[in-house]
PDB file as gemmi writes it, atoms N, CA and C in Angstrom:
CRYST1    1.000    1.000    1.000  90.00  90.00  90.00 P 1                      
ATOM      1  N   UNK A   1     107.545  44.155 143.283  1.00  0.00           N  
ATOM      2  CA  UNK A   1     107.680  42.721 143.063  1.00  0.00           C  
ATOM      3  C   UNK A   1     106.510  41.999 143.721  1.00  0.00           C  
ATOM      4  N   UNK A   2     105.751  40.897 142.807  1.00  0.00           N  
ATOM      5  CA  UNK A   2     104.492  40.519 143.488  1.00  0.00           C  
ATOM      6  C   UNK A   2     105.152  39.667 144.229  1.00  0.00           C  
ATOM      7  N   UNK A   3     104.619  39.055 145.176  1.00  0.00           N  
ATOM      8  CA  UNK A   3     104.980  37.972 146.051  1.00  0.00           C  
ATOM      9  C   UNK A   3     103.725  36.992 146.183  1.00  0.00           C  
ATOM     10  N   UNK A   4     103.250  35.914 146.317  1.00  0.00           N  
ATOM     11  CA  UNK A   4     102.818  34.704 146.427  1.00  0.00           C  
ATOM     12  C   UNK A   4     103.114  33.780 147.523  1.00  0.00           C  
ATOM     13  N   UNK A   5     102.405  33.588 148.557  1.00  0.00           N  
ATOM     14  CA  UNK A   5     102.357  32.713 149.468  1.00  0.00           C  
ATOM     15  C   UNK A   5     100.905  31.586 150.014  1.00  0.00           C  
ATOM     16  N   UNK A   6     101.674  30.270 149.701  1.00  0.00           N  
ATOM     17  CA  UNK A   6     100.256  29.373 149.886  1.00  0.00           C  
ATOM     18  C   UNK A   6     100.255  28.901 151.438  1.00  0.00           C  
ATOM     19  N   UNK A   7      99.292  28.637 152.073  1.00  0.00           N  
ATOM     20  CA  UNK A   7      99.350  27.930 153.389  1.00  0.00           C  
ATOM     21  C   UNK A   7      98.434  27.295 153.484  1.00  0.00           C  
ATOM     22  N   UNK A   8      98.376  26.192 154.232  1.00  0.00           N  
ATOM     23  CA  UNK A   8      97.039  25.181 154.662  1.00  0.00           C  
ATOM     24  C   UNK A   8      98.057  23.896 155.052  1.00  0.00           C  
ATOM     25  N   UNK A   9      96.825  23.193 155.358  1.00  0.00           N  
ATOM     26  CA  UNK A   9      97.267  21.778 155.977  1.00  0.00           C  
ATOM     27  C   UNK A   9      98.042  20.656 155.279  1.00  0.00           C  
ATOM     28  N   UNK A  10      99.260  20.389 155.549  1.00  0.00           N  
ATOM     29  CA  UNK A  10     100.021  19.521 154.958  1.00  0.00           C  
ATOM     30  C   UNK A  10      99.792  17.610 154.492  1.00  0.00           C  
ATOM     31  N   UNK A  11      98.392  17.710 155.446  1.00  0.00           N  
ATOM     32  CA  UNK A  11      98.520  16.497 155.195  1.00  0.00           C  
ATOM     33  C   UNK A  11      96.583  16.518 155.903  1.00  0.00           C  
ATOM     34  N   UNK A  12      96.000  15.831 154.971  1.00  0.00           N  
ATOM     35  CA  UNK A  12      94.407  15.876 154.915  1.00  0.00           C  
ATOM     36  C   UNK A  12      94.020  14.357 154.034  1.00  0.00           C  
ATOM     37  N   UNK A  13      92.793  14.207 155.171  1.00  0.00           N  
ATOM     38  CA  UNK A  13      92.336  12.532 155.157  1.00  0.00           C  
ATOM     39  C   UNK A  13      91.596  12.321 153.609  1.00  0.00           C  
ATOM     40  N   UNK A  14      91.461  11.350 153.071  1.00  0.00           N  
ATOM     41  CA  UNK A  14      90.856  10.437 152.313  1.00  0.00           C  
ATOM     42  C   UNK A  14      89.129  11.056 152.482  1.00  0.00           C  
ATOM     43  N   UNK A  15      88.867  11.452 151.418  1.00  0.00           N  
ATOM     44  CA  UNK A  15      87.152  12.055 151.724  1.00  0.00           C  
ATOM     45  C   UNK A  15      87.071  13.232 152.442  1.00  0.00           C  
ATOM     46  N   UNK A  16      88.024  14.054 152.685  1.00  0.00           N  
ATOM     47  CA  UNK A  16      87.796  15.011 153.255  1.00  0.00           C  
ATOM     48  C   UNK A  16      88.036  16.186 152.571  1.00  0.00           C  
ATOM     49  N   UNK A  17      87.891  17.553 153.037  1.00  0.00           N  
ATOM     50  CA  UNK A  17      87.946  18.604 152.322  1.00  0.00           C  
ATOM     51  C   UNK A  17      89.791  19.456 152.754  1.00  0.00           C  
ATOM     52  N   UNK A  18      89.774  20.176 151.416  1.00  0.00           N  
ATOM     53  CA  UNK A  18      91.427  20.700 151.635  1.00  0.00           C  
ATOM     54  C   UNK A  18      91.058  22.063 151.274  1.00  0.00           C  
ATOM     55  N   UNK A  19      91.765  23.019 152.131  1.00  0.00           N  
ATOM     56  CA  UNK A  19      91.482  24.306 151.947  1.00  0.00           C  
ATOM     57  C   UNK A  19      92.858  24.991 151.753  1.00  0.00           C  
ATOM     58  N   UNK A  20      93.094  25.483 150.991  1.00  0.00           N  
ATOM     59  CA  UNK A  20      94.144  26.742 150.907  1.00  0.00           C  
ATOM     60  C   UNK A  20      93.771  28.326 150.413  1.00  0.00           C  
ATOM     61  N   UNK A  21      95.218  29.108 151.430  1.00  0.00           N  
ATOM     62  CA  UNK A  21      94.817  30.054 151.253  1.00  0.00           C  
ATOM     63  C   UNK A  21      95.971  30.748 150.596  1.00  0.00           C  
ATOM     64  N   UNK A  22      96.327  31.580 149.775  1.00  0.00           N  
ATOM     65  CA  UNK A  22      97.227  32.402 149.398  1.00  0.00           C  
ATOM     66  C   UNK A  22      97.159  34.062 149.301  1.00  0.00           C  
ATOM     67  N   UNK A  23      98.599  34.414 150.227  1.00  0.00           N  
ATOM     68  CA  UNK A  23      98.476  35.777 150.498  1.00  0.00           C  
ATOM     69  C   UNK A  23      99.477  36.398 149.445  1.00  0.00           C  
ATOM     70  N   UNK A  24      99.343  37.647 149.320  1.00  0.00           N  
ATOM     71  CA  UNK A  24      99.221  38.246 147.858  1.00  0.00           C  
ATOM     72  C   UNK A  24     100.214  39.579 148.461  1.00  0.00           C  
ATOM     73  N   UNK A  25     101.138  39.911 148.004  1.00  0.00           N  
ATOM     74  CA  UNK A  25     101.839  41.280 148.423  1.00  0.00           C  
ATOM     75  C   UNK A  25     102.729  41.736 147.272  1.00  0.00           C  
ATOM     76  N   UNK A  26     102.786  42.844 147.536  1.00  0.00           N  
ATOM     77  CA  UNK A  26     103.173  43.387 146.303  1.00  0.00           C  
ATOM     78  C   UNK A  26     102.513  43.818 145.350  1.00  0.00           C  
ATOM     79  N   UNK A  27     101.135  43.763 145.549  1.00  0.00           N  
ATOM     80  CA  UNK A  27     100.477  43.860 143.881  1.00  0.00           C  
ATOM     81  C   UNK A  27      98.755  43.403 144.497  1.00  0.00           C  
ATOM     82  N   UNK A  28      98.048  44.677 144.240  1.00  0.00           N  
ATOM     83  CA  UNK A  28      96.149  43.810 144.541  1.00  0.00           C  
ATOM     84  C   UNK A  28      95.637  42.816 143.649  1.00  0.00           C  
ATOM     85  N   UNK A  29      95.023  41.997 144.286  1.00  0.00           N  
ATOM     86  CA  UNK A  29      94.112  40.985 143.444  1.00  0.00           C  
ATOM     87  C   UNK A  29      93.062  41.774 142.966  1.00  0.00           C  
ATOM     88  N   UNK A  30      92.906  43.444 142.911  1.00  0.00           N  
ATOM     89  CA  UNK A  30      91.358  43.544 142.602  1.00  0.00           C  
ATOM     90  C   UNK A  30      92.455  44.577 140.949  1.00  0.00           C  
ATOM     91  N   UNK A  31      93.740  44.466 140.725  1.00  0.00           N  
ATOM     92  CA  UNK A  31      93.748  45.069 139.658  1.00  0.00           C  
ATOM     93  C   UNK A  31      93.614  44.155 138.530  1.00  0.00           C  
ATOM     94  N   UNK A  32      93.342  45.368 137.606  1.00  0.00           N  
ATOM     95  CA  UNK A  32      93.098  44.974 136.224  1.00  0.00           C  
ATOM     96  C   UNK A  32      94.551  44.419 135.436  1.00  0.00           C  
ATOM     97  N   UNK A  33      94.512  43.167 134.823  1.00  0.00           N  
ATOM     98  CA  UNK A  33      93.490  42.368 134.114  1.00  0.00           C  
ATOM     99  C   UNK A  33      93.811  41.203 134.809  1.00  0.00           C  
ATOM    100  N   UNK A  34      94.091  41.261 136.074  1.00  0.00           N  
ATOM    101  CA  UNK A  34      95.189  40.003 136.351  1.00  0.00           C  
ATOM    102  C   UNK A  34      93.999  38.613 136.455  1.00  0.00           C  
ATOM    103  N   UNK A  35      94.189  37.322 136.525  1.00  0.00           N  
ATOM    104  CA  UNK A  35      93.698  36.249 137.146  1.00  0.00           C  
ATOM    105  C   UNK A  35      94.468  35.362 138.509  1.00  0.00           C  
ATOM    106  N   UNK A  36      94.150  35.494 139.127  1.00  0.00           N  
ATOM    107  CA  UNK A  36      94.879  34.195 139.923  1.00  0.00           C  
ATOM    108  C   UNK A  36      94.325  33.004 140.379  1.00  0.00           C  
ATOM    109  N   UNK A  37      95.420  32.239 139.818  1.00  0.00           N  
ATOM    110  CA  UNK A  37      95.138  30.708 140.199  1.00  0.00           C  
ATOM    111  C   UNK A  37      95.866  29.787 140.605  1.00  0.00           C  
ATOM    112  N   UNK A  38      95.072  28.676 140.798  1.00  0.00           N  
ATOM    113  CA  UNK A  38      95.707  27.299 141.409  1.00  0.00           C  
ATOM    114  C   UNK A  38      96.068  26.356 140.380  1.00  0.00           C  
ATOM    115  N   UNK A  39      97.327  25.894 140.650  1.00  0.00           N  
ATOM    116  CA  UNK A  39      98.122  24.781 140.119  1.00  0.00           C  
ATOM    117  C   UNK A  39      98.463  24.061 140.463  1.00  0.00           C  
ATOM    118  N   UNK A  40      98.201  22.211 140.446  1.00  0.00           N  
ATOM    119  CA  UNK A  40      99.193  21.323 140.893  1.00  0.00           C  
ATOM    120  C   UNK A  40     100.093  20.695 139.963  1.00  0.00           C  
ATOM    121  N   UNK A  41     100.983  20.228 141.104  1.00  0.00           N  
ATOM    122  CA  UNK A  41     101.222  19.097 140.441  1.00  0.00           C  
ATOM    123  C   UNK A  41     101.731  17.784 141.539  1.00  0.00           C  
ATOM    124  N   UNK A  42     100.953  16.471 141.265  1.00  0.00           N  
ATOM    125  CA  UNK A  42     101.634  15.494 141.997  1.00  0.00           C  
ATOM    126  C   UNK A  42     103.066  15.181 141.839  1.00  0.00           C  
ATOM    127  N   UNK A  43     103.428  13.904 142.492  1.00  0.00           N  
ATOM    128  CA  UNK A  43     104.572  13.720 142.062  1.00  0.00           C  
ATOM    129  C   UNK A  43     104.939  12.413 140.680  1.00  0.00           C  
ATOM    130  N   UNK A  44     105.732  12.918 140.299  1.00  0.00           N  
ATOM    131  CA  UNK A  44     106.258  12.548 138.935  1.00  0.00           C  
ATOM    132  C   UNK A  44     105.344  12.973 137.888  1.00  0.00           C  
ATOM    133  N   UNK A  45     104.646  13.920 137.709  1.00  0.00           N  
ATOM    134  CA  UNK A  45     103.459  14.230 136.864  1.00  0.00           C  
ATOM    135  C   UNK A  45     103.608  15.825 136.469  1.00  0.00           C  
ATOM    136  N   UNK A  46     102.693  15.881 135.298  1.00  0.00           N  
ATOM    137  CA  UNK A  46     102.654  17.361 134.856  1.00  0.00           C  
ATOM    138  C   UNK A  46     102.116  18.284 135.902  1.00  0.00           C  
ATOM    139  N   UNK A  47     102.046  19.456 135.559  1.00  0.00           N  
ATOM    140  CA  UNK A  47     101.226  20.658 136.194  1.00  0.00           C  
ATOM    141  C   UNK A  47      99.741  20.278 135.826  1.00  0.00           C  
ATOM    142  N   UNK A  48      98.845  21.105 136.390  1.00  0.00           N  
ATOM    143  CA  UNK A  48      97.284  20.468 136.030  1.00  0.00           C  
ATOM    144  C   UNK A  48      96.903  21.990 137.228  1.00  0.00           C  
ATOM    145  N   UNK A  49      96.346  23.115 136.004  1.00  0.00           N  
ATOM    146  CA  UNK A  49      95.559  23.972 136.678  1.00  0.00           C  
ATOM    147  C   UNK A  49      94.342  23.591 136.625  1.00  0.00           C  
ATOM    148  N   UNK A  50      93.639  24.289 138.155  1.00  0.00           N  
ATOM    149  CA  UNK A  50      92.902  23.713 138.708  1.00  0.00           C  
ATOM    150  C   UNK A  50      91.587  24.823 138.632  1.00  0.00           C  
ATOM    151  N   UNK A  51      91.748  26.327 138.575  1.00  0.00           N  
ATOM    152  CA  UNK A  51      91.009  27.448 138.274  1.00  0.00           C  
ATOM    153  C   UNK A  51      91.618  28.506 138.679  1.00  0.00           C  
ATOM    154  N   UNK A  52      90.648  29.392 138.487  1.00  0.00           N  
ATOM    155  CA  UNK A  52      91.419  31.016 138.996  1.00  0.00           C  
ATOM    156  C   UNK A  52      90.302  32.057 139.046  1.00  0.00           C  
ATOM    157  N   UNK A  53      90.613  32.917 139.581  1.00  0.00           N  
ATOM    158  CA  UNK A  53      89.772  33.743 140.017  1.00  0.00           C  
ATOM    159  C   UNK A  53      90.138  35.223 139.004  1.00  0.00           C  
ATOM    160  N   UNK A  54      89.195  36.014 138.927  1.00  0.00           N  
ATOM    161  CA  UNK A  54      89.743  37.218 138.298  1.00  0.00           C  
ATOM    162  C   UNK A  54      90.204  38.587 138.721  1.00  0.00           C  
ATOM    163  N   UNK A  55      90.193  39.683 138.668  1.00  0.00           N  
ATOM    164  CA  UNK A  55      90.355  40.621 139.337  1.00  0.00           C  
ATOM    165  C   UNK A  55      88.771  41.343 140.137  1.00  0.00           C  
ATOM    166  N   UNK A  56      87.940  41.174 138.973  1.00  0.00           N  
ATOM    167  CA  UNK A  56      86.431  41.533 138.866  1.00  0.00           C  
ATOM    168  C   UNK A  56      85.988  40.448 140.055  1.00  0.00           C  
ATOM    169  N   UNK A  57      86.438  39.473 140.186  1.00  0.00           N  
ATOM    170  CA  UNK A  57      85.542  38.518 141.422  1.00  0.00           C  
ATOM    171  C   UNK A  57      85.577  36.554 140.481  1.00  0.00           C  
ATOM    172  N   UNK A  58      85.171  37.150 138.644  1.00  0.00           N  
ATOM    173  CA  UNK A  58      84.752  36.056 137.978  1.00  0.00           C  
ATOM    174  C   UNK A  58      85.722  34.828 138.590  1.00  0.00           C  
ATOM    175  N   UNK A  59      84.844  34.086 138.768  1.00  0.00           N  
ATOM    176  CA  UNK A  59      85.579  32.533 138.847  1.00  0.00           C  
ATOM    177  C   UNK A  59      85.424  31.770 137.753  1.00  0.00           C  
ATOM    178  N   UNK A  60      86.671  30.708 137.596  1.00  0.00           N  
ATOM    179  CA  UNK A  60      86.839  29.904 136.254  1.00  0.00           C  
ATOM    180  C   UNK A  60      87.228  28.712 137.157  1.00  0.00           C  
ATOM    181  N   UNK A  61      86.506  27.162 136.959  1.00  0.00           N  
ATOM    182  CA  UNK A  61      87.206  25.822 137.379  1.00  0.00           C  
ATOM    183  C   UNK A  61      87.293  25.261 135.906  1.00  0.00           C  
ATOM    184  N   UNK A  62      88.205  24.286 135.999  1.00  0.00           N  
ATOM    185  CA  UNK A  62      88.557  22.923 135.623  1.00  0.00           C  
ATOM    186  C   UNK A  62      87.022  22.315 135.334  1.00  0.00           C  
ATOM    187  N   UNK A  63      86.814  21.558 134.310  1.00  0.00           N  
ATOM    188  CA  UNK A  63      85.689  21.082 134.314  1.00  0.00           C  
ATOM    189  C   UNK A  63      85.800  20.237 134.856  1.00  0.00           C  
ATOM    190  N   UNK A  64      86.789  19.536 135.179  1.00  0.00           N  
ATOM    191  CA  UNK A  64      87.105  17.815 135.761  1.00  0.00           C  
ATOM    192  C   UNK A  64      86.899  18.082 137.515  1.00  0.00           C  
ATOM    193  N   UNK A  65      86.890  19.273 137.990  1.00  0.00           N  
ATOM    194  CA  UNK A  65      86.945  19.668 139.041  1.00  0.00           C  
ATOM    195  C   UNK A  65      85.980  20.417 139.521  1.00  0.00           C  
ATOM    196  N   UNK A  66      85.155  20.928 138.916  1.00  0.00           N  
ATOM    197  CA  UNK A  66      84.195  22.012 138.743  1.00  0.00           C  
ATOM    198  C   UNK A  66      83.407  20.944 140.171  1.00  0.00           C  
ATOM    199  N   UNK A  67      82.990  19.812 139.764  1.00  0.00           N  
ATOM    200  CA  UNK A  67      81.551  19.905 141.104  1.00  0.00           C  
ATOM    201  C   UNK A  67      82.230  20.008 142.402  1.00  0.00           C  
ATOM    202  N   UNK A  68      83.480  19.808 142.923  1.00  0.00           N  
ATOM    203  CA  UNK A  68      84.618  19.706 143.800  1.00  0.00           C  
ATOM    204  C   UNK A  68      85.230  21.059 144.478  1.00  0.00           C  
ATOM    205  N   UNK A  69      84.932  21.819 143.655  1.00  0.00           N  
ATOM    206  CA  UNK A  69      86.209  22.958 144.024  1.00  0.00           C  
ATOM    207  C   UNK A  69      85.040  24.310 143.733  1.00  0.00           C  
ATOM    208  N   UNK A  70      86.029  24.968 144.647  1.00  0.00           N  
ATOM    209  CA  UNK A  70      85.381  26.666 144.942  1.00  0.00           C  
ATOM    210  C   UNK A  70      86.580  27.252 145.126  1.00  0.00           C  
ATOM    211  N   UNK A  71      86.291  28.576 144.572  1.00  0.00           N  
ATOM    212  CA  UNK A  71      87.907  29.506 144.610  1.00  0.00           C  
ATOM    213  C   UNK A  71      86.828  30.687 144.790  1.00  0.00           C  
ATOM    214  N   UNK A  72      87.619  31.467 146.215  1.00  0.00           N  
ATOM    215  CA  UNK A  72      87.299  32.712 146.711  1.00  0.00           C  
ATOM    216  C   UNK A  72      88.236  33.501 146.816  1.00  0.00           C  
ATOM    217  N   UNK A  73      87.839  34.859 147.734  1.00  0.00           N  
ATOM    218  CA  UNK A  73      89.089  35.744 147.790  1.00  0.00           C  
ATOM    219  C   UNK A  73      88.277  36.582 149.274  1.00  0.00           C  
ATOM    220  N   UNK A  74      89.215  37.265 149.893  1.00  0.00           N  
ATOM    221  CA  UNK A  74      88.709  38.291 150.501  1.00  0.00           C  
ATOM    222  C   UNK A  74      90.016  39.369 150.197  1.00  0.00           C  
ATOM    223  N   UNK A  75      89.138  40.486 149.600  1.00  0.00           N  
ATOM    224  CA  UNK A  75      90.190  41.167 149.202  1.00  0.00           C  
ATOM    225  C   UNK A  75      90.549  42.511 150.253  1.00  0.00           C  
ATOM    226  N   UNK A  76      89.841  42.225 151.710  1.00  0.00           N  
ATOM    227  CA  UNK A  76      90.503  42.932 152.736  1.00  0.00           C  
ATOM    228  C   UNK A  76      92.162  42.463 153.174  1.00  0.00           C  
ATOM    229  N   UNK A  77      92.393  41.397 152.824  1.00  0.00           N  
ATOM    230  CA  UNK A  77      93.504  40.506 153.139  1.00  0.00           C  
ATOM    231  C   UNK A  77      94.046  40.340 151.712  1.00  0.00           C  
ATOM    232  N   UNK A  78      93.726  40.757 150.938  1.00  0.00           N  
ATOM    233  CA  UNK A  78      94.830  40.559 149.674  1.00  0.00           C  
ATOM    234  C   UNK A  78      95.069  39.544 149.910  1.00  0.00           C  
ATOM    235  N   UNK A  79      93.944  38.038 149.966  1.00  0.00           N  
ATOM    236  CA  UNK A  79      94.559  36.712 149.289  1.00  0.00           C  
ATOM    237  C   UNK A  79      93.001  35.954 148.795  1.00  0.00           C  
ATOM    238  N   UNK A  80      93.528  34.741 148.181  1.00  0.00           N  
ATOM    239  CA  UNK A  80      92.540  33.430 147.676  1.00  0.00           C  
ATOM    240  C   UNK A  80      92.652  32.591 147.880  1.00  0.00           C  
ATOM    241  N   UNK A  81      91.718  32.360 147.864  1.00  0.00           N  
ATOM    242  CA  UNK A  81      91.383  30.338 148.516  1.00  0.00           C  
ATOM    243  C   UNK A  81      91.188  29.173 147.208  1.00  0.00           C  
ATOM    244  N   UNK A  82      91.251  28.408 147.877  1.00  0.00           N  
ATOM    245  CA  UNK A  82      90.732  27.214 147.448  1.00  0.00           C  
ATOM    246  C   UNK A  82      90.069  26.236 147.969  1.00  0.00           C  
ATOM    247  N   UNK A  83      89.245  25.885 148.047  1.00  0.00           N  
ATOM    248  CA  UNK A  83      88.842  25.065 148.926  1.00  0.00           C  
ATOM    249  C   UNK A  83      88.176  23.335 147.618  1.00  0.00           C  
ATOM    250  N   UNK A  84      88.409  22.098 147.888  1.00  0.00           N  
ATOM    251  CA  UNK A  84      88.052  21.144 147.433  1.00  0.00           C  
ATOM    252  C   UNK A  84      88.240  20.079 148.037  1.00  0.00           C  
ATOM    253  N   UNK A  85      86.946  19.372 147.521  1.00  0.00           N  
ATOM    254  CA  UNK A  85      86.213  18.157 148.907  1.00  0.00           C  
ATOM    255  C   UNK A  85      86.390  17.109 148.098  1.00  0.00           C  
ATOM    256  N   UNK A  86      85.924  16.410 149.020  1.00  0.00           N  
ATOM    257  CA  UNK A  86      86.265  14.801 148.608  1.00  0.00           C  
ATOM    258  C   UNK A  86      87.292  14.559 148.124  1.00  0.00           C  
ATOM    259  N   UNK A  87      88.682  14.441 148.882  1.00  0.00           N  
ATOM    260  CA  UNK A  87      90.036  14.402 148.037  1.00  0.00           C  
ATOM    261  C   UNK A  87      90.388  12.894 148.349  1.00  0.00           C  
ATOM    262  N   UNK A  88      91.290  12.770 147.369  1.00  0.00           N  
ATOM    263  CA  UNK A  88      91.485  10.845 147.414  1.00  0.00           C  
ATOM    264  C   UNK A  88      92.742  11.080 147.577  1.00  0.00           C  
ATOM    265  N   UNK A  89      93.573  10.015 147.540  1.00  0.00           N  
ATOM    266  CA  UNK A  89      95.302  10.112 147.891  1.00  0.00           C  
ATOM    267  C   UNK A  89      95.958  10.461 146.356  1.00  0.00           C  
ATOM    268  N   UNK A  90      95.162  10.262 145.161  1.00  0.00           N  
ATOM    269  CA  UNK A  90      95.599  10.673 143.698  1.00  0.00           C  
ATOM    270  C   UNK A  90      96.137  12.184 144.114  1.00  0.00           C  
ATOM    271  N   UNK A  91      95.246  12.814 144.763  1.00  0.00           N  
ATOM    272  CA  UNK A  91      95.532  14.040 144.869  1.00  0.00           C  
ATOM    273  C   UNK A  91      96.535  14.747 145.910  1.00  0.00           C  
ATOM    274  N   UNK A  92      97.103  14.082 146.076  1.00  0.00           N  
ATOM    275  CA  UNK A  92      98.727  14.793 147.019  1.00  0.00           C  
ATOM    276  C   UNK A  92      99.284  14.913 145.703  1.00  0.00           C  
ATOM    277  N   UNK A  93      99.673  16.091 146.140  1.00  0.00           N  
ATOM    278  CA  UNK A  93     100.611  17.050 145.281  1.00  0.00           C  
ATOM    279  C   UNK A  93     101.065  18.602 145.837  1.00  0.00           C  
ATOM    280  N   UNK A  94     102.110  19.018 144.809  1.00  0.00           N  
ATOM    281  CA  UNK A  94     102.515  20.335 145.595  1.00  0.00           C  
ATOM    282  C   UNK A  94     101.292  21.304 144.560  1.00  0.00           C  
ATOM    283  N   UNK A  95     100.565  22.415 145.411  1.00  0.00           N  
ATOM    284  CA  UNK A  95      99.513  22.989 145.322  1.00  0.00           C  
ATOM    285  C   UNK A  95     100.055  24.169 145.483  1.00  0.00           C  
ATOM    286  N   UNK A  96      99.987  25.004 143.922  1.00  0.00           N  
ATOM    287  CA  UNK A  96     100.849  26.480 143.361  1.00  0.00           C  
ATOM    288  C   UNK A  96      99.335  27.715 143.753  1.00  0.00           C  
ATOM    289  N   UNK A  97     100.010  28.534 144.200  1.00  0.00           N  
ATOM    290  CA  UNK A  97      99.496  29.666 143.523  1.00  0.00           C  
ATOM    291  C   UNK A  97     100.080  30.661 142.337  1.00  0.00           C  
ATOM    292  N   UNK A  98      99.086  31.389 141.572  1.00  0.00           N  
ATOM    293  CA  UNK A  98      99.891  31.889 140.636  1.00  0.00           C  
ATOM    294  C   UNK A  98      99.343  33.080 139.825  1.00  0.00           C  
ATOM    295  N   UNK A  99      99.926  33.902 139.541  1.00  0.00           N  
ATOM    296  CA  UNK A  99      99.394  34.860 139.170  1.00  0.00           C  
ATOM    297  C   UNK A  99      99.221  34.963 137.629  1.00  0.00           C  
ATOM    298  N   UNK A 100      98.167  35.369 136.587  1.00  0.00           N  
ATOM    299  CA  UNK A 100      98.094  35.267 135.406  1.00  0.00           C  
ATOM    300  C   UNK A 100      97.832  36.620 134.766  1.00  0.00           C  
ATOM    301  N   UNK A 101      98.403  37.461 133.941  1.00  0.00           N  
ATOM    302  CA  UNK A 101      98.622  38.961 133.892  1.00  0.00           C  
ATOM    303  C   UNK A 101      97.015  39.476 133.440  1.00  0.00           C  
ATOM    304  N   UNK A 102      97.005  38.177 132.075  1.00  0.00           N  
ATOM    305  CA  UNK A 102      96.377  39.209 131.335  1.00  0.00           C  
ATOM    306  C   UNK A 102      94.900  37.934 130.663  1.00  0.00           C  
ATOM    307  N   UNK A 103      94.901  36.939 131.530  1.00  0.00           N  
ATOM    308  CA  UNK A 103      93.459  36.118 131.252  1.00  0.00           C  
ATOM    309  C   UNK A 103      94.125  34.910 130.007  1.00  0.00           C  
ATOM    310  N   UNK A 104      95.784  34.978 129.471  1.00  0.00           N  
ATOM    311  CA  UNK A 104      95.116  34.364 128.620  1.00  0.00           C  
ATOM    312  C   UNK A 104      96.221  32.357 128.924  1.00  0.00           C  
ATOM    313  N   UNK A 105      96.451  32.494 130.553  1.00  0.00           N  
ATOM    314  CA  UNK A 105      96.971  31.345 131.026  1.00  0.00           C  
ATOM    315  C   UNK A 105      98.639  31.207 131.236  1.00  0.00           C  
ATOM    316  N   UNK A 106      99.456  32.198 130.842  1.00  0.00           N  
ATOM    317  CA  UNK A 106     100.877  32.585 130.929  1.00  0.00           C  
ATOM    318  C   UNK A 106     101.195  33.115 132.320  1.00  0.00           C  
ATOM    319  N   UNK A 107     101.263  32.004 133.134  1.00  0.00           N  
ATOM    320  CA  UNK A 107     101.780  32.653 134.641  1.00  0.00           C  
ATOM    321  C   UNK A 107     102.931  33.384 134.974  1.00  0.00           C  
ATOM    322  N   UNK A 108     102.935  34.341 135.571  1.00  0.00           N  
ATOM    323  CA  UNK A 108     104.461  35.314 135.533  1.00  0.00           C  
ATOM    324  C   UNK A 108     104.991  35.069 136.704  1.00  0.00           C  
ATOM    325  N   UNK A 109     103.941  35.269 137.977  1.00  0.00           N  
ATOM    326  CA  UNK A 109     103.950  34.738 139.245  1.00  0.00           C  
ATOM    327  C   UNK A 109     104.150  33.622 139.953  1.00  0.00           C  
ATOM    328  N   UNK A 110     104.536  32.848 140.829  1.00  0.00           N  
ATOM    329  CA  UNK A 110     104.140  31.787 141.543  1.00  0.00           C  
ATOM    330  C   UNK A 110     104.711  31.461 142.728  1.00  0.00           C  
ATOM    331  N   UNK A 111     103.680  31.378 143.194  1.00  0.00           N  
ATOM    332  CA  UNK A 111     104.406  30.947 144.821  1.00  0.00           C  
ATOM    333  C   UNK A 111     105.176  30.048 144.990  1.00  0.00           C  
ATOM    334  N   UNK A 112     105.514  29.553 146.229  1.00  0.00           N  
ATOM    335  CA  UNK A 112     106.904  28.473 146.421  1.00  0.00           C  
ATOM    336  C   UNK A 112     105.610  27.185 146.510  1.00  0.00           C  
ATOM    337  N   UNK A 113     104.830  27.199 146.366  1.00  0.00           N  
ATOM    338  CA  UNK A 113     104.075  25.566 146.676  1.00  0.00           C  
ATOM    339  C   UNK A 113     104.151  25.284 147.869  1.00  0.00           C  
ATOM    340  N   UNK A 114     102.995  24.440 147.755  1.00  0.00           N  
ATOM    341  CA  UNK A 114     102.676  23.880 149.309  1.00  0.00           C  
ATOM    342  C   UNK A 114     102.487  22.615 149.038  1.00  0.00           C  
ATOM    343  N   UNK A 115     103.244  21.844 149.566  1.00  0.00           N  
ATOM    344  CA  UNK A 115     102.955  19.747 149.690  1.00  0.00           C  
ATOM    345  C   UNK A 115     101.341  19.632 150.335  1.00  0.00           C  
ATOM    346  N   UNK A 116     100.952  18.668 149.860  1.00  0.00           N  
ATOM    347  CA  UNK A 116      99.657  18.348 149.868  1.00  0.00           C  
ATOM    348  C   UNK A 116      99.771  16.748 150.113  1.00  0.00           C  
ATOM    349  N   UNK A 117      99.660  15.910 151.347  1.00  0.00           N  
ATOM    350  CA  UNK A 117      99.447  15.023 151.330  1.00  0.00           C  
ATOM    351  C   UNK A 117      98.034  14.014 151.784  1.00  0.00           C  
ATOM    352  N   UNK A 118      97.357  13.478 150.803  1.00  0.00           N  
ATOM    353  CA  UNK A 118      96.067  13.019 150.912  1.00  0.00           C  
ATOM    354  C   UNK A 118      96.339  11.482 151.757  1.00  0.00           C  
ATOM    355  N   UNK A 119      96.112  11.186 152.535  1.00  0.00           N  
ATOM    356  CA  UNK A 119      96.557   9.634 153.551  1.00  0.00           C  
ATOM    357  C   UNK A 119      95.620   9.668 154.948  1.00  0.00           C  
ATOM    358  N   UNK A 120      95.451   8.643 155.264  1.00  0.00           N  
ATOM    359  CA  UNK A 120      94.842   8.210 156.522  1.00  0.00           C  
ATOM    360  C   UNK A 120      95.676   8.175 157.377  1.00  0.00           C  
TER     361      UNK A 120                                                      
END                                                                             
């Protein structure tokens, strides 16, 4: 059974950068064909993936997000990051990780979410 866990800071300033990390058990990030990625969603609003990483290393962003955001991994620790700057208060939301089997966006996986609050 894969398991999914996100962690980082609950609450991050106006212009500043937000980092998360998600640890991965049950299952390697370096097998084939999986992707994993990030998902939000604020509140009262849809989901809105954000990118994902592949098994191979390839990274995929959001174009709306692309100059903003970086998604890594260290796969001594079986997990991935996220890291994205300049966040405004639009962007509090609960922040998914998630696992994608086979590249083509059908998540099977997902972590419990992490609240994300953007405020001074």
């Amino acid at each position: 059974q894969v398991q999914l866990q996100e962690s980082g800071p609950g609450l991050v300033k106006p212009s500043q950068a937000l980092s998360l990390t998600c640890d991965v058990s049950g299952g390697s990030i370096t097998s084939k064909f999986y992707w994993w990625g990030w998902i939000r969603q604020p509140p009262g609003k849809g989901l809105e993936w954000m990118g994902a990483i592949e098994y191979s290393g390839r990274i995929d962003v959001s174009p709306s997000l692309k100059s903003r955001t970086s998604i890594g991994r260290d796969t001594s620790k079986n997990q991935f990051t996220l890291h994205l700057s300049s966040v405004t208060p639009e962007e509090t939301a609960v922040y998914y990780c998630a696992r994608d089997k086979d590249g083509t966006g059908k998540y099977d996986y997902w972590g419990q979410g992490t609240k994300v609050t953007v405020s001074s």
